[in-house]
N, C-alpha and C positions, 0 to 999 in steps of 0.2 A: 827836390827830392825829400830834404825835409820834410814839408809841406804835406805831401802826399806821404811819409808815412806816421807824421801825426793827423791826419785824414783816416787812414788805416787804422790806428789803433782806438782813435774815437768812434770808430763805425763797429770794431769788435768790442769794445764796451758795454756802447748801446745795444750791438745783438744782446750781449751776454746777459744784461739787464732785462730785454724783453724775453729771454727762455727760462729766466730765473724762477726755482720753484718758491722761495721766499724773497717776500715783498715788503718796503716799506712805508705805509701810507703817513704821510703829514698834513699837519692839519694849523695852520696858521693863528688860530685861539689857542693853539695849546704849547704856543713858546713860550719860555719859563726865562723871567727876568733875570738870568746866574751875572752877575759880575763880582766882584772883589767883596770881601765881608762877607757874603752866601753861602750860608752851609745849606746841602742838599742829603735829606735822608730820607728811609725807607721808613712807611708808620707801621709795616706788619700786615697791612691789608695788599694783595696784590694788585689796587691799581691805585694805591695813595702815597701821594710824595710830600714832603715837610719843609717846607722852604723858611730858613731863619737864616734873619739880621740882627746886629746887636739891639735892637728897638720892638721889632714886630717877627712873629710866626705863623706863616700860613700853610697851612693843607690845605694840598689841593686833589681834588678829585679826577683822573685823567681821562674815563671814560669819556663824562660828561661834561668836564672842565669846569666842575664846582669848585668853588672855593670860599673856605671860612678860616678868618683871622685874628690873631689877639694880642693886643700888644702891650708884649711882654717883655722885658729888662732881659736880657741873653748874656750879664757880665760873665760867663766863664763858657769857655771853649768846649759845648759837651759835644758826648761821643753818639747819643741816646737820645732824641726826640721824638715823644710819643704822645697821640691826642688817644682820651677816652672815646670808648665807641659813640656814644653822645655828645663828644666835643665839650662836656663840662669840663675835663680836668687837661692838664697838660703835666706832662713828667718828663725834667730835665736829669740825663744823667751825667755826671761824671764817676771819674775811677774813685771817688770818697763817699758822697753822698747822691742823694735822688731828692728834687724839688719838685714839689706836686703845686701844680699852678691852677688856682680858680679861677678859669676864665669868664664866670660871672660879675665877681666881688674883689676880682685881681687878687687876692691873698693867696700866701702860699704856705707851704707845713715842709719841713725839711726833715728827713732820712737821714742817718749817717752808719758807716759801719767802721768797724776799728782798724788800725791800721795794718794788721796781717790781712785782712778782706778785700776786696777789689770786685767794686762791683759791674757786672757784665751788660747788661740791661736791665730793662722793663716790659712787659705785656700787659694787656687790660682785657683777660679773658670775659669783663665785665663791666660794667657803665662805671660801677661806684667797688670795684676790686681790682687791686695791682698785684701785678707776679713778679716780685725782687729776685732778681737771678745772681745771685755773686759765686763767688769762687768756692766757699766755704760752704753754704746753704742756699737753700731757697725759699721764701716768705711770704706769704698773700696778707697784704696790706689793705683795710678796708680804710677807704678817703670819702669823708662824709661834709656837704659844706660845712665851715662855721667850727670844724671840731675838732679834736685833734688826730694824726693815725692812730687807728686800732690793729694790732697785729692778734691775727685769727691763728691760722696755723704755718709752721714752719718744718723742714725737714733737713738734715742736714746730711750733705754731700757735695763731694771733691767736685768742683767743672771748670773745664776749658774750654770750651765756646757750648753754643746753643744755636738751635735752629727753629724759628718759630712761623707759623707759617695755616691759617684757618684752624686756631686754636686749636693748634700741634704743638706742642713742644716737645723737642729731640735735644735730648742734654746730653753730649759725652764726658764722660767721666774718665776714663783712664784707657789709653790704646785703643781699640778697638770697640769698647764697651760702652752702650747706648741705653738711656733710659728715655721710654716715650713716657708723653702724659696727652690724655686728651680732656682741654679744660673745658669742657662742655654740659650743662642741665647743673646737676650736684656737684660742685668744684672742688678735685678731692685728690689729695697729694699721691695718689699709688700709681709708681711706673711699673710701666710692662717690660721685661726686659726681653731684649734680644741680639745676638751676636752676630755682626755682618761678617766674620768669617766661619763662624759655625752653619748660618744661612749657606756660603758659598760652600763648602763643603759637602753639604748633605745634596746639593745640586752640581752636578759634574758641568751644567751646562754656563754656567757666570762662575768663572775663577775668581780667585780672590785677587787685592790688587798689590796681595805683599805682608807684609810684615811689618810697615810703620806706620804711622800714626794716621788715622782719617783726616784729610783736610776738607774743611766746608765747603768751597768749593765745589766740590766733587760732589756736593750731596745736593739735594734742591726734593721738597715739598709739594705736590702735586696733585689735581683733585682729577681723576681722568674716568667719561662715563660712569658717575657717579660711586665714584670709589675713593679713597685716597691712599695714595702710595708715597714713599720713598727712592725716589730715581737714585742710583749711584752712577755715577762715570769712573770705570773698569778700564784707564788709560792705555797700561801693561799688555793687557786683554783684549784689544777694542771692542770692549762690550759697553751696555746699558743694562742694567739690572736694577727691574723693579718690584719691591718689595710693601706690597700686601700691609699698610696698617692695621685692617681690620683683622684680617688675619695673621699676624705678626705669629703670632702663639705655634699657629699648624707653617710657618716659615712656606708662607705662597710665597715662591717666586717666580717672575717672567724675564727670560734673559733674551738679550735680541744683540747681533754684532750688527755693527755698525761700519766693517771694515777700513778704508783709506780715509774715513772722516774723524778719524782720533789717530794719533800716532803718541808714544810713549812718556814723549818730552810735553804733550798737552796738557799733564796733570794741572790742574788749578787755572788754567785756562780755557774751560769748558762753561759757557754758559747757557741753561735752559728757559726754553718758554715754550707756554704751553698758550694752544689756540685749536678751538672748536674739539677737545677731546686728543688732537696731534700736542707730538713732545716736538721741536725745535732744538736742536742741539747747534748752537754755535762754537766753532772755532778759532779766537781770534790770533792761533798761532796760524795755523793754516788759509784763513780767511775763506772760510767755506762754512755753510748750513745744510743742514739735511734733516728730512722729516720721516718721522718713526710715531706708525701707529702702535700700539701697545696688539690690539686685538688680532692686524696681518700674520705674518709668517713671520719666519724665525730672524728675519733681516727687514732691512727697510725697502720699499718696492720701486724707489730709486735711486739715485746715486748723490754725493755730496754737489752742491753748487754756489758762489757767492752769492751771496745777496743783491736785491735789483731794490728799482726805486719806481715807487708808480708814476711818481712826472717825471719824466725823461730829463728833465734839464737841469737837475737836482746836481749840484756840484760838490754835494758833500762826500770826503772820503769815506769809504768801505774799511769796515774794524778800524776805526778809529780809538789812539789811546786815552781820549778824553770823553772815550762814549762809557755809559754805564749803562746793564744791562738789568731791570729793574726784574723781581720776579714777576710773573704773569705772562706779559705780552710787550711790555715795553722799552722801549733804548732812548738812552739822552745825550745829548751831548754838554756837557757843563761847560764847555769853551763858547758857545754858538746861542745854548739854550734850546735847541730846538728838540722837536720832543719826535716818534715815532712812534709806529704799533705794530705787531708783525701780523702777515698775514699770509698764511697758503692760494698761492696762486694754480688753483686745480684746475685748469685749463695746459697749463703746460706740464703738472705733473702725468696728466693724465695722458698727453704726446708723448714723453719721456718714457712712460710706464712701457714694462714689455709682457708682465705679468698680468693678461687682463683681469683673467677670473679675480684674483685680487682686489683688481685695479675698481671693480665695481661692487665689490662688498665695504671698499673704504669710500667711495662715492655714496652710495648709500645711509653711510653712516654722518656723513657731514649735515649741517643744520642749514647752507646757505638753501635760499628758493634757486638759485641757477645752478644745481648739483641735479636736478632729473636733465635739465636742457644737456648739460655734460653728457650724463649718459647716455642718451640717446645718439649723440655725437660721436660719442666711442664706438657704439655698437653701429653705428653708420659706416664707420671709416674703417672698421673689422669688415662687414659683408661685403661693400663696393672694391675692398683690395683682395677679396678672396681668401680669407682666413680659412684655416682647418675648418670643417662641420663640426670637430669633439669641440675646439674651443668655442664657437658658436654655442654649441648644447648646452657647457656647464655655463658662458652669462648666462642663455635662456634660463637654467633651471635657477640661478641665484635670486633673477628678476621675481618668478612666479614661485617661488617658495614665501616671498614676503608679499605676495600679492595673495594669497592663500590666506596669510596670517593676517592681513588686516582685512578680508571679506570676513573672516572668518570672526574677527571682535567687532565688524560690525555689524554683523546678525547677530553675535552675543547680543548686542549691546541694545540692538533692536525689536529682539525677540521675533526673528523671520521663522520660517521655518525652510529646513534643509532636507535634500533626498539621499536619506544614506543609503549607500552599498552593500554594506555585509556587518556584518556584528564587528569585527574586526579590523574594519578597511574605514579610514576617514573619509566624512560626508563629501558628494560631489555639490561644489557648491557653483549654483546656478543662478547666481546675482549675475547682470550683463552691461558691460560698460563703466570701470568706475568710475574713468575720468575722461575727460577730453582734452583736444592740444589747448582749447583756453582756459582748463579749468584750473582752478591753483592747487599748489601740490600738495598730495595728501601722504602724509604721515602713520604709522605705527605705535602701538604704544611704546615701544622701545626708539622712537625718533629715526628709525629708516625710511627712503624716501620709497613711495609707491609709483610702479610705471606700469602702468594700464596694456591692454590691447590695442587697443584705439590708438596709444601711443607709439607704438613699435609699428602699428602698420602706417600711420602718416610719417614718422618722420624717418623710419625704417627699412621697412618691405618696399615700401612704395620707390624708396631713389633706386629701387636695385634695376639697371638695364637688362638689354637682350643680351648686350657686347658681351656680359657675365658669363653668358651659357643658358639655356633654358633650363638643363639639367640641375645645376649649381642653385637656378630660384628656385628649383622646383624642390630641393635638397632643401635650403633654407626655409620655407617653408615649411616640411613635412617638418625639419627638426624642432620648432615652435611648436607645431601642434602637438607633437609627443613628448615636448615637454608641458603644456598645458596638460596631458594627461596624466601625466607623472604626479603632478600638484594635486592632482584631483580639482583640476581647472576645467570648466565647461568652456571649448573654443567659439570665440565668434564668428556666427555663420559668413559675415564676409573674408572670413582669413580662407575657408572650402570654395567661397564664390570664387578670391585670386589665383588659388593653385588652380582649381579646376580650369581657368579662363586659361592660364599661363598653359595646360598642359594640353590642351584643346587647341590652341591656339599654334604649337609646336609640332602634334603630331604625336605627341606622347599621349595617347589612347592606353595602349595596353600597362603604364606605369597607371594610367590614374584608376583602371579595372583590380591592379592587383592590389592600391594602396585601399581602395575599398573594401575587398573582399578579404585584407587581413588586418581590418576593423583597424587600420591607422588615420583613416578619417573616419569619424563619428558617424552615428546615424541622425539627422535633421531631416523639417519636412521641406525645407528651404534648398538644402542639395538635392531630395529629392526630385524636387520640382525643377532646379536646372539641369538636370540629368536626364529629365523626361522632354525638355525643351529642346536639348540636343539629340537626339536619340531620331532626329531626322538626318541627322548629319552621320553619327555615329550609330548604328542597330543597335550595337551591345550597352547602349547605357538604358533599352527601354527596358532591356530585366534586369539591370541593377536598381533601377526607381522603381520596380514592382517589389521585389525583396527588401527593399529599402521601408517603402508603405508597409512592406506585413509587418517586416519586425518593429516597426512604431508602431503596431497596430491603427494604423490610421482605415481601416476597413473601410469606409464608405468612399474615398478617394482612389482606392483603390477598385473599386467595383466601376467607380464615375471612367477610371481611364481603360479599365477592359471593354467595356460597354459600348464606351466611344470607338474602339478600335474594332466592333463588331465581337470581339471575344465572347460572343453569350454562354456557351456551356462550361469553359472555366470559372465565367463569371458566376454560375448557379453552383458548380461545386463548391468554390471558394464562401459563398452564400452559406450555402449550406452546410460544411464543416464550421463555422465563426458562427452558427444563427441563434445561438446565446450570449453575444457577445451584448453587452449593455446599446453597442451602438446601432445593432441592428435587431435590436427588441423589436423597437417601433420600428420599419421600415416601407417605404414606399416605393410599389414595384414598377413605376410607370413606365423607367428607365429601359426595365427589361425589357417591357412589353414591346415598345419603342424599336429597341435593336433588334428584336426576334420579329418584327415587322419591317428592318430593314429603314427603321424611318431616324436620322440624325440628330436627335435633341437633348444630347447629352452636353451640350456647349450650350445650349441655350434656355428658355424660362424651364421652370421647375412641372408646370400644367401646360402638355401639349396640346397646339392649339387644333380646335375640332375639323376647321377645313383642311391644313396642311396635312393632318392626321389620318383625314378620309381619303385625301387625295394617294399618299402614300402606302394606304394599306390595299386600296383599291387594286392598283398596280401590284405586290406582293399577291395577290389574290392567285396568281397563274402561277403562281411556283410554290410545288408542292411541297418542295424541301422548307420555305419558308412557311409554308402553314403546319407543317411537320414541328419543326421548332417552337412556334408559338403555341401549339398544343402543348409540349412537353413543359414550355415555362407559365401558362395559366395556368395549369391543373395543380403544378407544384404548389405557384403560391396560393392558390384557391383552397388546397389542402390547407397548407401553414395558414389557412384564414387571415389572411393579410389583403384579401380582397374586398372594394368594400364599396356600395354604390350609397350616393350616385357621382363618388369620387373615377370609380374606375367603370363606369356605365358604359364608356364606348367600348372599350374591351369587352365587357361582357354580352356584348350586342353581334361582336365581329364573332365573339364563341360560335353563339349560338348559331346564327345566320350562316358560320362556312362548316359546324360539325353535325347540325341537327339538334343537339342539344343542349339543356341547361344547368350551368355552373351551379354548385353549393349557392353562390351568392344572391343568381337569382332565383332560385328555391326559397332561400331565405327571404327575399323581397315579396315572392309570393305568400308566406306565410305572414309576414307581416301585415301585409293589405288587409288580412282576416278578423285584423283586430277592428275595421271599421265599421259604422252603424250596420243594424241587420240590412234594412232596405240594401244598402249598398251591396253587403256580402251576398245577397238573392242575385242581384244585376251579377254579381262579378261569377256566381255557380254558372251562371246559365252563358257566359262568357267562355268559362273554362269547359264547360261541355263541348261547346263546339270547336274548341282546338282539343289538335289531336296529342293523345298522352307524350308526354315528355319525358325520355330516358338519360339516367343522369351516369350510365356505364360508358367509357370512352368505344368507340366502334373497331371493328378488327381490322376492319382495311377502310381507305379512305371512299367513299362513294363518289361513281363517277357523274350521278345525275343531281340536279340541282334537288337540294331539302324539298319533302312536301309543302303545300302551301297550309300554311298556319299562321291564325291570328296571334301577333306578338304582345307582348305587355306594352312595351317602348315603341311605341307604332311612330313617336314624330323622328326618330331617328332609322326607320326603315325605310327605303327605297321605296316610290309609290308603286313604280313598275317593277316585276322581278327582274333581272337580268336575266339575256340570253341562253341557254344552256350551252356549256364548252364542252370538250371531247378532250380532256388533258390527256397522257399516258400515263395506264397504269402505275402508281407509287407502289413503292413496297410496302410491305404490312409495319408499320405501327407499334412495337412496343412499348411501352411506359413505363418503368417499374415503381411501383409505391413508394420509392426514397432514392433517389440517387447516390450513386457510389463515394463514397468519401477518401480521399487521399490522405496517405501520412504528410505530405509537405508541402506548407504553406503555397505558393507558386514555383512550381518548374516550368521548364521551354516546353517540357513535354504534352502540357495541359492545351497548347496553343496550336491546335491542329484544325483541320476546316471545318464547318458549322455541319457542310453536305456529311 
């Protein structure tokens, strides 16, 4: 029984390790030699430690596991070890004096202050200047090889500790009262003052934490999204309250609770680290961490957890009291040496989280390259378990609000150019594709991660089943595309190919009519086209891909599929209201001619060919209604002079031959011939004498008896023998009017009535 429940408790460990949202990575270079005689300090920088024995001093650098040395006599016990930012100098301090060590030429220059003074440390806001901080004053000591100290300038005031921290210094002076200094460019004694309980005051939202004295502790220096603040831990309050360096003056603050992760008695046992832009708040009363973005909501987006270890087999105690909590990102333990790093384990934050919309503006903002993979995993495991559509909506709109803003700097940056909307309304921007599942992830200028279209639908739309509902994909879906519209995001045509398939494929016909017609799918010539491919299955999508073509003004595709459907006199209205359109300037009417002969070559070459041509018109010859037709569409375009030999010569042939007479065009051919030698023009008078005149007025009724006989121009495309005379019935009489009627709107159903 033992057995099994220390079996038990080692198997809850490990879970608890593997769900933990902070993690501790080690790294076997980077155990630090601690035994007996080893003092371990902090240099000021947040990732350099100070290792001195009474002989030698080394810094070591813990990113990279640098390390440089110098070996130096340590005979007194200091409190203070600090290397210049160039490693020339080294400054020992004790509560008396400060020894400035040349770790060139091993010489050293001695400091002292009187015995009312006690000196607190040193900083090296500069390679070859020290910041003397005691009790009484403050001193910036210039240390030059070879010379003696120079004392530049000094200020005097009362302090009880300091916090220094990327050439910050925060000196308190007396209860409550802080003096910053930023020793940065011009190195220059004036602090900015400001009051952490005057701060909490004028903000109802970070209480104060009392009435006595600040402990350091509590306070921790912090550089977060490019800003630097001052975190306080608000024990009393369980808050975090951070306060605005930059603005210290206009008192920014950001207060966030923190709840069951602080408790009262924590004071002075609170320690922070900061990693990727996250605070880190440990506590080793409680043995619990919790992570708190500055930029989320007014709390943290989840809850406190112990710490885990990324090799499982890691047997070092959790908040250990021999561990030290280094500023930045790091923990040691001085009993062991062993060094750690802390690190956000955003794969289990992101299970934990219950706040998505959140959950993916802090996803976003993280620098690792597997923070887009995360997201798409979130937004995976939201649509597969059926989340809300609202909660879907606002990821969607977080995703493509930052997909906007980086199309959007890179045509800045490009110089593309864009199709704006309205004076008012931000450009639709019609870049397509930005990334793919292999491509690497791209970035903002503010370091947000970008997730593509491409990406949502492979690692997204795509795993969503039937089991889900057909309704439910067809939901998700629609809810991306209107948010692609919202962005002023142009949708990619296969996100309209999937809905469409999904909604075809289910029976939901009359959802995919209405999402069209209340312009929630775009207009494309690509839906078009598959709208038009179904529309054997489905009638009603063959006039949604007609209105679809007008309002793209795709006009010439538009005439190709009436045509092909036999629709000839829609097809000439529609002609004829559009016949200034740039695309049907030039046009060529063969198509018409074509269909109003009943003959199918709207699928195939663009010049029909002369047999299949002759053979098919031959046959049309017995139906009046089709000679009726093809009257009304030559004469049209014969008008519009869009007729034009010897391109459209067989038409002009079949005129003549079934109405008796001849087109404008070949009048005009006639005229032309005129221009040849005399001799010729003699032959060709005495030619045209013996045919008989030729009337170019259309006739009032069709004639039942075949044309006189007359010599033709085009004799090798005439019949040697006439054909037999027919006895058709009687046709009715023939109007034509000089222009046909024009409609207010583009294509109705109403237009598609019989040819007869």
């Amino acid at each position: 029984n033992e057995g099994a429940v220390v079996a038990t408790a080692a198997a809850a460990v490990e879970q608890q390790q593997r769900t933990a949202h902070v993690v501790l990575r080690e790294e076997p270079s980077r155990a630090l030699a601690l035994g007996p005689g080893v003092l371990l300090r902090h240099d000021g920088s947040p990732a350099d430690v100070v290792l001195a024995t009474p002989s030698r001093i080394t810094r070591i650098s813990l990113p990279d596991n640098k390390c440089f040395f110098c070996d130096v006599e340590n005979k007194h016990a200091s409190r203070d070890i600090k290397f210049s930012s160039d490693n020339s100098f080294i400054s020992l301090t004790t509560s008396t004096e400060v020894e400035f060590v040349d770790t060139t030429k091993k010489t050293a220059a001695i400091y002292k202050v009187d015995r009312k003074t006690e000196v607190l440390g040193v900083c090296w806001p500069a390679p070859s200047l020290a910041l003397v901080i005691t009790t009484q004053y403050l001193l910036i000591l210039q240390v030059v090889q070879g010379k003696k100290l120079c004392k530049l300038k000094s200020l005097a005031m009362q302090c009880t500790w300091y916090l220094y921290q990327n050439n910050i210094l925060i000196v308190c002076t007396s209860g409550n009262k802080l003096e910053l200094f930023i020793l940065r460019g011009q190195i220059t004694l004036r602090p900015v003052k400001f009051d952490l309980e005057e701060v909490a005051a004028h903000h109802p939202s970070s209480p104060s934490a009392g009435n006595g004295r600040l402990n350091k502790a509590d306070l921790c220096i912090c550089q977060l999204y490019g800003e630097e603040y001052l975190v306080q831990v608000l024990a009393a309050a369980k808050r975090l309250v951070f306060h605005n360096i930059a603005d210290s003056q206009r008192s920014r603050v950001v207060s966030l609770a923190v709840g069951h992760a602080i408790t009262p008695q924590s004071s002075g046992r609170i320690a922070l680290h900061t990693c990727d832009n996250l605070i880190i708040m440990h506590n080793t009363l409680t043995k619990v961490s919790i992570v708190v973005d500055i930029q989320s909501a007014t709390s943290p987006i989840v809850g406190p957890k112990p710490l885990g270890f990324t090799n499982s087999g890691s047997a070092a105690a959790l908040y250990s009291p021999t561990w030290i909590f280094f500023p930045g990102r790091f923990v040691i333990d001085v009993k062991t040496g062993a060094c750690w790093s802390c690190a956000v384990h955003l794969q289990n934050v992101a299970r934990d989280c219950e706040d998505r919309a959140q959950l993916i503006e802090l996803l976003q903002r993280r620098s690792g390259d597997e923070t887009k993979q995360i997201i798409l995993d979130v937004l995976a495991r939201c649509v597969t378990r059926v989340r809300p559509l609202h909660e879907l909506a606002i990821m969607f709109d977080r995703l493509n609000k930052v997909l906007y803003d980086y199309l959007s700097e890179s045509m800045e940056q490009t110089r593309q150019l864009v199709t704006p909307t309205t004076q008012n309304s931000p450009p639709v921007i019609k870049v397509q594709q930005v990334s793919s599942p292999t491509a690497p992830v791209y970035r903002t200028s503010r370091g947000l991660v970008v997730v593509g279209q491409c990406d949502l639908l492979a690692n997204v739309l795509d795993k969503m089943t039937d089991e889900l509902g057909a309704e439910y994909v067809a939901n998700v879906y629609v809810e991306f595309i209107k948010s692609l519209n919202f962005a002023h995001l142009e949708p990619e045509y296969f996100l309209y190919s999937r809905l469409v398939g999904v909604l075809v494929a289910h029976r939901l016909c009359t959802l995919l009519e209405q999402l069209i017609r209340y312009c929630v799918l775009g207009d494309s010539a690509s839906l078009a086209e598959q709208l038009l491919s179904l529309s054997g299955e489905e009638p009603q999508f063959y006039q949604l891909s007609l209105d679809m073509f007008a309002r793209l003004r795709m006009h010439r595709r538009l005439l190709e599929v009436l045509l092909a459907r036999q629709q000839v006199l829609p097809a000439l209205r529609y002609f004829q209201q559009f016949r200034d359109s740039s695309q049907l300037l030039v046009y060529d009417p063969r198509l018409f001619f074509d269909a109003a002969l009943g003959i199918n070559s709207c699928g195939g070459s663009s010049s029909p060919g002369a047999g299949a041509t002759v053979a098919g018109a031959a046959k049309a010859a017995n139906n009046n209604s089709t000679r009726a037709l093809f009257y009304a569409v030559y004469t049209y375009f014969d008008s519009c002079g869009l007729v034009s030999l010897p391109m459209h010569q067989f038409y002009a042939v079949r005129f003549a031959a079934w109405f008796g007479a001849a087109s404008p065009a070949l009048l005009a051919a006639q005229r032309r011939a005129l221009s040849v030698p005399l001799a010729y023009k003699q032959h060709r008078r005495v030619v045209s004498a013996e045919a008989p005149p030729v009337s170019s007025s259309p006739p009032s009724r069709l004639s039942t008896s075949p044309p006189p006989p007359r010599r033709a121009i085009y004799s090798p495309l005439q019949p040697s023998t006439p054909p037999p005379p027919q006895n058709p019935p009687l046709p009715p009489v023939l109007v034509v009017p000089a222009r046909m009627p024009v409609r207010k709107s583009l294509v109705s159903q109403e237009h598609f009535y019989d040819n007869n």
